[in-house]
VOTIFI-705044 format. One record per residue (C-alpha): x, y, z; residue in one letter. Coordinates in Angstrom, 2 decimals, decimal comma, always signed. Each point is the difference from the previous one (the first is absolute). Layout:
<recs>
REC        px        py        pz   resn
REC         X         Y         Z      a
...
</recs>
This chain:
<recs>
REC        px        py        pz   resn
REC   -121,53   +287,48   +178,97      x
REC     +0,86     +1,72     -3,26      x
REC     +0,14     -1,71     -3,37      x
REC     +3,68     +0,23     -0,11      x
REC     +0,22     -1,82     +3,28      x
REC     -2,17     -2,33     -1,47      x
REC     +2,51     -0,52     -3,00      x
REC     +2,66     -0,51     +2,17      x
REC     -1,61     -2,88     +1,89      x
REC     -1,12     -1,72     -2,93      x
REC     +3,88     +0,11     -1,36      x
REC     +1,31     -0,98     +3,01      x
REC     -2,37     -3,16     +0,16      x
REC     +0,38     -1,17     -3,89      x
REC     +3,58     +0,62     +0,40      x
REC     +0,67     -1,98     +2,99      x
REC     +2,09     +2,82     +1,77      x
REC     +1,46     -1,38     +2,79      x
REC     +1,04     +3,35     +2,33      x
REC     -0,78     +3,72     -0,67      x
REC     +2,82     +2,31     +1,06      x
REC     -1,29     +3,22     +1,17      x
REC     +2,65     +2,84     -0,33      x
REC     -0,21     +3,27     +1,62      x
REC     +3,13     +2,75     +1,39      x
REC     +1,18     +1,49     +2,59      x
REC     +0,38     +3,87     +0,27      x
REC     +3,73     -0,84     -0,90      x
REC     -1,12     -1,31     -3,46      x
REC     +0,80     -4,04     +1,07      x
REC     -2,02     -2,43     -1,61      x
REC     -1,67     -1,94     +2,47      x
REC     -2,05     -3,31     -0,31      x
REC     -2,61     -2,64     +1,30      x
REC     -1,15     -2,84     -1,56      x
REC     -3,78     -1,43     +0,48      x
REC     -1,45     -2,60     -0,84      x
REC     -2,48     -0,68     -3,23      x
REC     -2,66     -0,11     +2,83      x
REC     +0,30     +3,14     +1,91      x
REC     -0,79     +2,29     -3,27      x
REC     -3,20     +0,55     +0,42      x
REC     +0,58     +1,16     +3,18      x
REC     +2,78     +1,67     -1,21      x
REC     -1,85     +2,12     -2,17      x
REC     -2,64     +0,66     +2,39      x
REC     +1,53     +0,96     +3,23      x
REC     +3,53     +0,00     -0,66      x
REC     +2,78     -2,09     +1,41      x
REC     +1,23     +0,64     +3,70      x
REC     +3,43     +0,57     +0,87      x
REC     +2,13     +2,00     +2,65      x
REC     +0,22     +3,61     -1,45      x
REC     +3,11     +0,78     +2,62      x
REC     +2,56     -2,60     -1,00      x
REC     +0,08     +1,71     -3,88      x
REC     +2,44     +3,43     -0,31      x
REC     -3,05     +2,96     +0,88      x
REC     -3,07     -1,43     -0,13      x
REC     -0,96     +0,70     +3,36      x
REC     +0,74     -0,24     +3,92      x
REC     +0,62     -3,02     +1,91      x
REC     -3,39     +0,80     +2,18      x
REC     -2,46     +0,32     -3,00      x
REC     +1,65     -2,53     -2,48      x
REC     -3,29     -2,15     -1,60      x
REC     +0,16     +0,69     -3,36      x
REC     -1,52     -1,53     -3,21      x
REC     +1,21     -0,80     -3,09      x
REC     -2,41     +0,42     -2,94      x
REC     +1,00     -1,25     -3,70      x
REC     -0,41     +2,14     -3,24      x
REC     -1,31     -2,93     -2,38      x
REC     +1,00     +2,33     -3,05      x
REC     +3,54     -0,73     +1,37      x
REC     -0,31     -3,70     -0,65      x
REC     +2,81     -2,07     -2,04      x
REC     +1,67     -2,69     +0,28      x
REC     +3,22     -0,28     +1,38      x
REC     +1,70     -1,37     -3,39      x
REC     +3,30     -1,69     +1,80      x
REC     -2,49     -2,39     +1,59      x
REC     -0,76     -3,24     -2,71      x
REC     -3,97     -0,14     -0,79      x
REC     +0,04     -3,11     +2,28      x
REC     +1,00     +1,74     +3,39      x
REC     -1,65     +2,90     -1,34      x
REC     +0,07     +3,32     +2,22      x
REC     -1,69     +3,33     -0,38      x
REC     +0,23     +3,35     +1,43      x
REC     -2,06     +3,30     +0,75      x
REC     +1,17     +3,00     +1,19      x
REC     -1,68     +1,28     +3,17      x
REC     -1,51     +3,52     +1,63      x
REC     +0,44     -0,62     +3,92      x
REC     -3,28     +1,18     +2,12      x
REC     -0,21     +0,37     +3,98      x
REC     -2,86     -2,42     +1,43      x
REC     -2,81     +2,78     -0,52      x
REC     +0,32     +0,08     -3,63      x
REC     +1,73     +2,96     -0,24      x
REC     +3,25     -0,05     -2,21      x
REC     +3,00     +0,38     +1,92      x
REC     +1,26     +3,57     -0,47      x
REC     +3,64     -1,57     +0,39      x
REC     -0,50     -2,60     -3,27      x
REC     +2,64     +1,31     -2,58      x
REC     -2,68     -1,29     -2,77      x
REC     -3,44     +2,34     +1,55      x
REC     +2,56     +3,18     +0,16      x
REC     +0,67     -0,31     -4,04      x
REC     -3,77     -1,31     -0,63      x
REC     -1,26     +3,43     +2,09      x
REC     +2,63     +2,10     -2,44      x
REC     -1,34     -1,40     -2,91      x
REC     -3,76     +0,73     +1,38      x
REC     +0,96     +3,62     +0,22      x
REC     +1,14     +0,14     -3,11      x
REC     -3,10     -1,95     -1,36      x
REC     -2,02     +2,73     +2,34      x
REC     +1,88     +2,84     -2,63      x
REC     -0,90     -2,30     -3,48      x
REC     +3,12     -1,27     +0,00      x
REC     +1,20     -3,70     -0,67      x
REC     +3,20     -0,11     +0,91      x
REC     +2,59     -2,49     -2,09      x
REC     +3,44     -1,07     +0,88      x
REC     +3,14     -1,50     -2,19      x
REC     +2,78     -1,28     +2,48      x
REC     +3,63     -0,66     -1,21      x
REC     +1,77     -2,75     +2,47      x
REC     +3,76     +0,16     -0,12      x
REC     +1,80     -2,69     +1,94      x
REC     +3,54     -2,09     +0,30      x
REC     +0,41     -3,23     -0,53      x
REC     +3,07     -1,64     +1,98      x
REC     +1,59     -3,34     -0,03      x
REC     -0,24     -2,82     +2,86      x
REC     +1,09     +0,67     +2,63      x
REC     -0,57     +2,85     +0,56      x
REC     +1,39     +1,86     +3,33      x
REC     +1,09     +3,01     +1,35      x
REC     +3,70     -0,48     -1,09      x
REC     -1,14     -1,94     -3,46      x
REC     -2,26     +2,69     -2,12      x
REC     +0,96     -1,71     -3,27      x
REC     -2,48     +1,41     -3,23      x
REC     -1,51     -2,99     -2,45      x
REC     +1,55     +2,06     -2,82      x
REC     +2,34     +2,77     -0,86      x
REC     -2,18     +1,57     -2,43      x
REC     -1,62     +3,93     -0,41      x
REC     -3,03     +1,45     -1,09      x
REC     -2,27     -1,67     -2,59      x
REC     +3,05     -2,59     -0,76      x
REC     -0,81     -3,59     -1,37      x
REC     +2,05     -2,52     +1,86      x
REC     +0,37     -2,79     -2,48      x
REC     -1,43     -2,99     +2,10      x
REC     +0,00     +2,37     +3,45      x
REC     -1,52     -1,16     +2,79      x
REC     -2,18     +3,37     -0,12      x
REC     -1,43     -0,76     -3,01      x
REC     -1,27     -3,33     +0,89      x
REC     -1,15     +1,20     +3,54      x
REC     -2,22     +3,21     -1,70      x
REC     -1,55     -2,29     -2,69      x
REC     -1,09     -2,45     +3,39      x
REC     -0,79     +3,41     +2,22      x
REC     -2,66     +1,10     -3,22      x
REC     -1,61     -3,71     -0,51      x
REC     -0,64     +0,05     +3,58      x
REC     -1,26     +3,34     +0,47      x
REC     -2,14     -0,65     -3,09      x
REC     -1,53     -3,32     +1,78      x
REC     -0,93     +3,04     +2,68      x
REC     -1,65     +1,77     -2,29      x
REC     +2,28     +2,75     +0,37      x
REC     +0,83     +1,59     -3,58      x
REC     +3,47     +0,60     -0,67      x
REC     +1,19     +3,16     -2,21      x
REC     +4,01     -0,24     -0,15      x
REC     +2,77     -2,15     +1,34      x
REC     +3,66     +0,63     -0,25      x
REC     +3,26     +0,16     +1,57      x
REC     +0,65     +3,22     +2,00      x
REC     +2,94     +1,91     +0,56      x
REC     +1,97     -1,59     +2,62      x
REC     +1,77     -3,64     +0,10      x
REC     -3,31     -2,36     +0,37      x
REC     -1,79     +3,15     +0,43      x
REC     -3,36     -0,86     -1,45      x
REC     -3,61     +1,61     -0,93      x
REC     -3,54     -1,25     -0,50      x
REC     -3,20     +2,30     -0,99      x
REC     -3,36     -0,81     +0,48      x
REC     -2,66     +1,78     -2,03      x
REC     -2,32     +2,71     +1,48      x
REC     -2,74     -0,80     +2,06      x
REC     -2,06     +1,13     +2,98      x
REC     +2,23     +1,27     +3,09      x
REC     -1,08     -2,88     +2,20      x
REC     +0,15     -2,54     -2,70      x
REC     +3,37     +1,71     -0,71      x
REC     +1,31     -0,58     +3,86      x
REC     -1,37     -3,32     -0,05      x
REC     +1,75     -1,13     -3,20      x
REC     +3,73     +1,72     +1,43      x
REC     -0,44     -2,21     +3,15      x
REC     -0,81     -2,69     -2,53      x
REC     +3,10     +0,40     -1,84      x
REC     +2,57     +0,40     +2,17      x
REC     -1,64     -3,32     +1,57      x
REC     +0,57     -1,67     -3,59      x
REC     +3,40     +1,98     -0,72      x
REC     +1,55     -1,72     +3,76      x
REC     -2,04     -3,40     -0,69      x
REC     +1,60     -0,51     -3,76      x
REC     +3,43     +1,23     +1,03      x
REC     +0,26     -2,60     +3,34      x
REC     -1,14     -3,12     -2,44      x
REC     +2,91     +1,56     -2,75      x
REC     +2,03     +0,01     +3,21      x
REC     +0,26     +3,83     -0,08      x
REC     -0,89     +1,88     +2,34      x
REC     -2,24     +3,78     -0,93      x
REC     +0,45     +2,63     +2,14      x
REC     -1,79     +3,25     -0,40      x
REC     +2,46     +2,12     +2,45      x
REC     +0,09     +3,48     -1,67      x
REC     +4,08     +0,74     +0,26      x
REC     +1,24     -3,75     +0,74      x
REC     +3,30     +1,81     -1,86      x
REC     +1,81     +3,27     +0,45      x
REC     +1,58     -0,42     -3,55      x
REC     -2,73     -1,28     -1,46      x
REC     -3,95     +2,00     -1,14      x
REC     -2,21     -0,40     +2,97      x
REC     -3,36     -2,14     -0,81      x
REC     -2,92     +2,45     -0,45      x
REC     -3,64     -0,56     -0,69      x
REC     -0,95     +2,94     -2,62      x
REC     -4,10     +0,15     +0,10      x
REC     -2,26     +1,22     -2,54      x
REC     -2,95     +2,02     +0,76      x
REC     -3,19     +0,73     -1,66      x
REC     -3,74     +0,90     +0,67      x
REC     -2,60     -1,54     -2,08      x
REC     -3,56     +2,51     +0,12      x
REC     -2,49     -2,12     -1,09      x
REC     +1,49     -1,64     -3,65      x
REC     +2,40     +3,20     -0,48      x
REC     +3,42     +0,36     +1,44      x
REC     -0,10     +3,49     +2,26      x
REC     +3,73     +0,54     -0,71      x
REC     -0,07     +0,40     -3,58      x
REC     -0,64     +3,20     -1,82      x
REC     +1,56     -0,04     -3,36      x
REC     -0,01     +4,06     +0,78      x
REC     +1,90     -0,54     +2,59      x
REC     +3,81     +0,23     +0,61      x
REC     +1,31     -3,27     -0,94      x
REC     -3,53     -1,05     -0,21      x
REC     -0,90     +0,53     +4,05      x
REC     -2,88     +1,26     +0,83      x
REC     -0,82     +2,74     +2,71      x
REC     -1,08     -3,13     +2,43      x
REC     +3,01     -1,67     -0,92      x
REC     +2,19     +3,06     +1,04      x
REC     -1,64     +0,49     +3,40      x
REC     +0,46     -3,75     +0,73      x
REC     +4,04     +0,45     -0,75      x
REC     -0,36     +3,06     +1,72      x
REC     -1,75     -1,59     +3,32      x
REC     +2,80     -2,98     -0,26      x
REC     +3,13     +2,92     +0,60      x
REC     -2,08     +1,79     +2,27      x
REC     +0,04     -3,06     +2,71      x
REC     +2,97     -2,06     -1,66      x
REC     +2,46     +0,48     +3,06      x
REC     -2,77     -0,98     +2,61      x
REC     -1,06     -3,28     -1,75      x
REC     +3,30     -1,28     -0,78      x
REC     -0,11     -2,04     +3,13      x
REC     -2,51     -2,27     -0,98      x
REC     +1,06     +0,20     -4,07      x
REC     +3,85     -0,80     +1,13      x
REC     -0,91     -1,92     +3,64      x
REC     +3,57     -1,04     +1,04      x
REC     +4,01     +1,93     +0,78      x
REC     +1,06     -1,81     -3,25      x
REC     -2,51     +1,41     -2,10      x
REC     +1,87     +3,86     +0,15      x
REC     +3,37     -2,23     -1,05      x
REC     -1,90     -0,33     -3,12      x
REC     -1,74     +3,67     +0,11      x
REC     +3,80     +1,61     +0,90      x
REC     +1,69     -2,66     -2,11      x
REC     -0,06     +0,70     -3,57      x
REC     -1,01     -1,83     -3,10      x
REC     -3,05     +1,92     -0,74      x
REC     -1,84     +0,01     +3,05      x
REC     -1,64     +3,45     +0,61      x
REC     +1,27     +1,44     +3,27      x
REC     -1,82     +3,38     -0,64      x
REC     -3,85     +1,25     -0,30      x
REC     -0,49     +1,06     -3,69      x
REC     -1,75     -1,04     -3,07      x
REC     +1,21     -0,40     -3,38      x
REC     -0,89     -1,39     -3,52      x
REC     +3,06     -2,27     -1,48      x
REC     +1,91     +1,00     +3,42      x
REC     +0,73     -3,22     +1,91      x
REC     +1,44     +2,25     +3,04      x
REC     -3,16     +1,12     +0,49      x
REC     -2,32     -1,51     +3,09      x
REC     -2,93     -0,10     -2,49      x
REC     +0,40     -0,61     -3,70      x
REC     -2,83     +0,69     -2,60      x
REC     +0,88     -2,94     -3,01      x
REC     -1,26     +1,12     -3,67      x
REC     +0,83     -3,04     -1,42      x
REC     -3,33     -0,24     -2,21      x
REC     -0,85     +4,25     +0,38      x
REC     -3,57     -0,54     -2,01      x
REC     -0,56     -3,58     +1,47      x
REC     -3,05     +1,27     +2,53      x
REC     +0,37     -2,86     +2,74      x
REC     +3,93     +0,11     -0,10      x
REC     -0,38     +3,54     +2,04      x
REC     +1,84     -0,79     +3,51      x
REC     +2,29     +0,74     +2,33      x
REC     +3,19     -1,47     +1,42      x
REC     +0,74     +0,21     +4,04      x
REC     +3,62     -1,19     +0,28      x
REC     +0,81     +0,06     +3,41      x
REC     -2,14     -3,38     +0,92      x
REC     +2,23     -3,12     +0,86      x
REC     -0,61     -3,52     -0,52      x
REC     +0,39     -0,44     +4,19      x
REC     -3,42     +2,29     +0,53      x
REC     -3,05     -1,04     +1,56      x
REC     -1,90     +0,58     -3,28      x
REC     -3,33     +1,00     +1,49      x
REC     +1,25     +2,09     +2,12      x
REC     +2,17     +1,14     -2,97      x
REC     -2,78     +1,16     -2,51      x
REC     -2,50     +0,93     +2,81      x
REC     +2,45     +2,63     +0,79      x
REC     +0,85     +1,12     -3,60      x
REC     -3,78     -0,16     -1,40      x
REC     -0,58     +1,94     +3,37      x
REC     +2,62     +2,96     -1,17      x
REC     -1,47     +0,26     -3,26      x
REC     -3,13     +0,43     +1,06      x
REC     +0,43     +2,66     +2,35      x
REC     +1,89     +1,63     -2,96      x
REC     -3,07     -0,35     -2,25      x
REC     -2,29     +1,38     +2,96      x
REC     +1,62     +2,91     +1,44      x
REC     +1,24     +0,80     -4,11      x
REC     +3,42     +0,27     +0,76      x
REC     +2,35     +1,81     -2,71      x
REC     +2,41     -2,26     -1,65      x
REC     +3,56     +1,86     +0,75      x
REC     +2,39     +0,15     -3,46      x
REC     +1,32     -3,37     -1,49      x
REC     +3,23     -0,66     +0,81      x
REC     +2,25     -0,12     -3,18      x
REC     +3,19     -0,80     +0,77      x
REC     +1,56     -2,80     +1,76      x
REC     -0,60     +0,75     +3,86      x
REC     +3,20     -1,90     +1,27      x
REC     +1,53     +2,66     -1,92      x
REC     -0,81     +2,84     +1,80      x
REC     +1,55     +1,84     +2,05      x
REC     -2,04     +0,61     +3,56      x
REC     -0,53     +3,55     -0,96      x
REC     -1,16     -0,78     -3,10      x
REC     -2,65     -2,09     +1,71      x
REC     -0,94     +2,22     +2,36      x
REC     -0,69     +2,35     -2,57      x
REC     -1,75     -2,71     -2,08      x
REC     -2,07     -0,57     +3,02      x
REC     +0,97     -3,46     +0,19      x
REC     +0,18     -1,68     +3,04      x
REC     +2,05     -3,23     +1,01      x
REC     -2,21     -3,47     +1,11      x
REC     +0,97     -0,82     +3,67      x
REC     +3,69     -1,30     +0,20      x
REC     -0,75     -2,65     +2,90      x
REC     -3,09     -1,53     +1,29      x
REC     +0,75     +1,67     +3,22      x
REC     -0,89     +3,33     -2,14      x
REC     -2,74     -1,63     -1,74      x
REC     -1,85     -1,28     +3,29      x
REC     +0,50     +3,52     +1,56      x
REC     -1,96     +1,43     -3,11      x
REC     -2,71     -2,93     -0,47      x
REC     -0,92     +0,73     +3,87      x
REC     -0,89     +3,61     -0,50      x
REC     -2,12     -0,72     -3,16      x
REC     -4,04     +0,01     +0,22      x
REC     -0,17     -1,49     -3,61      x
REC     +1,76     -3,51     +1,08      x
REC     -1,61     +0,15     +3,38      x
REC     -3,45     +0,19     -1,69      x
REC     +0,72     -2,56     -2,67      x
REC     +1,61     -2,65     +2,24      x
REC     -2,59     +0,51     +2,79      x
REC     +1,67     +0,70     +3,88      x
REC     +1,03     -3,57     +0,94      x
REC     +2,05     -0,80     -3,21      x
REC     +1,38     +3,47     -0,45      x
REC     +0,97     -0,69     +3,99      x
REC     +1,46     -3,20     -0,83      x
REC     +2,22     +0,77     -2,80      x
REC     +1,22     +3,06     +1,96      x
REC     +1,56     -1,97     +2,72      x
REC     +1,23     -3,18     -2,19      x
REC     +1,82     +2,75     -2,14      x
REC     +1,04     +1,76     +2,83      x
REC     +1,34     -3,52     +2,04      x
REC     +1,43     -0,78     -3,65      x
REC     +2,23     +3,36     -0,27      x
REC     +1,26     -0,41     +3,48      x
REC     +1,17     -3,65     -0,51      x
REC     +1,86     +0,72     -2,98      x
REC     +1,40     +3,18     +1,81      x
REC     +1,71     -2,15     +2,44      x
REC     +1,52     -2,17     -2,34      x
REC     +4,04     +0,19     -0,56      x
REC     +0,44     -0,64     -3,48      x
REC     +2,91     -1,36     -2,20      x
REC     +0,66     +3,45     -0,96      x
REC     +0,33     +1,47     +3,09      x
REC     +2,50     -3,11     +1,26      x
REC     +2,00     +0,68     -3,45      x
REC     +0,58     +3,81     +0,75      x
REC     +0,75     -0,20     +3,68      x
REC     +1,41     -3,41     +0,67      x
REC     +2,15     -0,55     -2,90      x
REC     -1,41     -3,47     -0,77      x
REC     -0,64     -1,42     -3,69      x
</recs>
């Protein structure tokens, strides 16, 4: 047993924590749960905690479905809605077959082996996640999609429900440990955003499955209700989840040359470089479900084609100069992410891309300039710009042909989110929708 294992028992004891929630996800990015008692820690720590692999989205087959679930004590907190009497903790949790092995289908061990490979190149890689969300009012229903608020982008709603709920969202996130950079209002009716600060990829994931945890937990006691849907509206900005990039090598930040166009360096450009190379074959796992190409297809600034650009927010990947001489500010922005992603599954994928951009040295093609929903198609073409995938049907079809995701998922999860994509497209495909009754049966 480690000393930080050691920690956490100690807390747990002078504290008087009375359960220990251990969270983990499916390969569909769902938070799932146990709780153990104070007791079974130890053991916890030591062999892991048993549970049947096959009843959770992925993990494995019904005929080999012993798993174990092993906690991360740097992962413990606190659960802050719980009063210091009752109190309750939580860790989050790699998942481990019964020979010790880690599971090759745990969401968590494909973005931990990423970030190994890029540790293997000198590279520490950091992450800055912006969550965009709407908040509704009670009840909410198919038929009753009613906004908290009326308001737009960066608006102060004199005594708003928003306000109040963002101010609750930060404490608690805070209690966490989980640094908040910005909050503010977004640009939809109770369209909302929250930004954590950079840290580690995994720490990164772990703190947006954190958050939208918090963001749904505050909003149900304010008798809201949060929903992180990326195009809940057709007239309305979709809800995206715009991701900051950067590699650390040792102290220094890799993508900062102040030589450099816009202050990039030459590892900075392969890494944008690798991310258009294998944007339309990852955008299955970075945009997971039908509605997330509503919000690709659907305006309001979400990128629908593969470009890069420096104060161009139609571009797929954005390089911000915000503070050009400011060494660590050096980044880069991914926009196509939603708030509905798996998020280890999410980066794995993107680190992935860049780093097969920064191995094989791929040339950066030109910035795009000018607005790209602008263009005309043969001005694209010409451009060499290509469009995203316009339906997850298209997106599956280009994920299964790609080695990249294969070998960064591993077989059985690359398998896994193959078919649930594929079982997804062809349930929405045989859906009659409102539209369709409008058009051809005359009805209101």
């Amino acid at each position: 047993m480690d000393r930080l294992q050691e920690q956490v028992l100690r807390e747990v004891a002078e504290r008087n924590i009375r359960f220990i929630r251990l969270w983990f996800t499916d390969v569909a990015g769902v938070l799932k749960s146990v709780a153990i008692d104070p007791g079974e820690l130890e053991e916890a720590f030591e062999e892991g905690i048993g549970f049947d692999g096959s009843s959770i989205e992925g993990l494995t087959r019904v005929h080999e479905s012993d798993m174990l679930l092993r906690p991360d004590a740097s992962t413990f907190q606190l659960l802050p809605w719980h009063d210091s009497d009752n109190a309750v903790a939580r860790m989050f949790c790699d998942v481990f077959t019964p020979d010790g092995l880690q599971a090759r289908s745990d969401p968590r061990g494909a973005l931990e082996r990423t970030v190994e490979r890029a540790r293997d190149m000198g590279f520490t890689v950091m992450v800055h996640p912006e969550i965009e969300f709407y908040l509704f009012q009670q009840p909410l229903t198919v038929d009753h999609m009613v906004p908290v608020d009326n308001a737009g982008y960066f608006d102060h709603v004199t005594r708003g429900d928003s306000n109040d709920f963002r101010r609750r969202v930060v404490q608690m996130l805070e209690d966490f440990g989980i640094n908040v950079e910005f909050s503010h209002h977004e640009g939809g009716p109770g369209q909302n955003e929250v930004d954590l600060r950079a840290v580690d990829a995994v720490t990164a994931a772990d703190n947006i499955m954190t958050a939208r945890t918090v963001i749904e937990e505050v909003a149900l006691r304010e008798n809201m209700v949060a929903s992180f849907m990326p195009k809940p509206f057709i007239e309305h900005p979709g809800s995206g989840m715009h991701t900051h990039f950067s590699l650390l090598e040792g102290e220094e930040n890799a993508f900062y040359d102040p030589a450099g166009e816009y202050g990039l360096s030459v590892t900075g450009r392969h890494f944008i470089a690798g991310l258009l190379e294998h944007a339309g074959e990852i955008c299955a796992i970075t945009n997971q479900h039908v509605n997330s190409y509503k919000r690709l297809w659907g305006g309001g600034e979400a990128p629908s084609f593969i470009c890069w650009g420096h104060n161009n927010r139609s571009a797929l990947v954005r390089v911000p100069v915000y503070k050009p001489t400011k060494r660590s500010s050096a980044r880069i922005e991914y926009r196509a992410l939603d708030p509905a992603v798996n998020p280890y599954l999410g980066l794995a994928v993107i680190i992935a891309a860049g780093l097969d951009g920064i191995e094989r040295r791929l040339p950066l093609m030109p910035e795009a300039e000018d607005n790209v929903w602008d263009l005309s198609e043969n001005e694209r073409q010409v451009l060499g710009i290509d469009p995203l995938p316009a339906s997850l049907q298209s997106a599956a079809a280009l994920m299964r042909s790609s080695e990249l995701v294969a070998a960064t998922l591993g077989e059985e999860v690359f398998d896994y989110v193959l078919r649930n994509k594929e079982k997804e497209w062809r349930e929405y495909r045989a859906q009659i929708t409102p539209q369709e009754l409008r058009q051809f049966m005359k009805v209101n």
